[in-house]
C-alpha angles and dihedrals in degrees: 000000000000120000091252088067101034092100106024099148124047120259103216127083140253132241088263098042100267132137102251107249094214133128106264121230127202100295093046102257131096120251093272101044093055094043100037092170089055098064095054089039094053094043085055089054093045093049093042092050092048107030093090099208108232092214093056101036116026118076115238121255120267123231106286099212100121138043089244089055097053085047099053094045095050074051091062106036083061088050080047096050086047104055090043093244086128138041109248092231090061090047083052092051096053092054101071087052089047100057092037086060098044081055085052101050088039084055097056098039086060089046094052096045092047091059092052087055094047094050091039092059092036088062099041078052091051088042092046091040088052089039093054090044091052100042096030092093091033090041086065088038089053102054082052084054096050089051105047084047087059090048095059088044093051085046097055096037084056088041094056078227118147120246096266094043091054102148114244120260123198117261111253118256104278101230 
């Protein structure tokens, strides 16, 4: 063996027992095993400079009063996701909610609008009810009407009489 490969695994053991697997370096341990304190330090770095914080960088959710508005937030939390300004699995967790609150609001517009219907026809019903009872005793007068008119235009046309000098016709026999 050459004395680059003398040592080429470290000496020292891992948590569980184990020889460590890891490439030696001069003094026979790896990297981390000669500088314990590095590993933790550097795993801090590394979870600070990737865990996004949800307070600083997220955008905080709109009022979700409207259909528009829960569109427009499931919008941004994509845009979020994206930009890695939030962690996909809270973006998973608001989705549920999301779409639990887009039902809801669906559910009371159709209510609302369902009840506007109702008292809309309600009151068309009441104003054709009043309007039958009003114009049911003049709506039989007034085919009697229309007949006796076309009596005194049949009469003058027979008559070869103009329209003013139409000569009178008895009113028909009221009923």
């Amino acid at each position: 063996m050459t004395p680059k490969n003398s040592n080429p695994r470290c000496k020292a053991r891992t948590k569980s027992g184990k020889l460590c697997q890891a490439a030696a370096t001069a003094g026979g341990l790896c990297f981390f095993h000669a500088n314990p304190n590095k590993a933790s330090e550097l795993g801090r770095i590394g979870g600070r400079s990737k865990r996004p914080s949800a307070s600083e960088t997220a955008d905080p959710l709109p009022k979700l009063e409207t259909a528009t508005a829960v569109r427009d937030a499931v919008a941004q939390l994509i845009v979020d996701v994206y930009a890695g300004k939030l962690h996909p699995r809270v973006a998973a967790g608001l989705a549920p909610l999301l779409n639990l609150q887009m039902r809801a609001i669906e559910t009371t517009d159709l209510e609302r609008r369902l009840t506007k219907l109702e008292t809309l026809l309600a009151e068309t019903e009441a104003e054709e009810d009043l309007d039958r009872k009003e114009d049911s005793a003049p709506l039989s007068g007034l085919g009697d009407m229309l007949a006796h008119a076309r009596k005194r235009y049949e009469r003058a046309r027979t008559l070869g009489l103009e329209k003013d000098e139409a000569a009178p016709v008895d009113p028909p026999e009221a009923s």
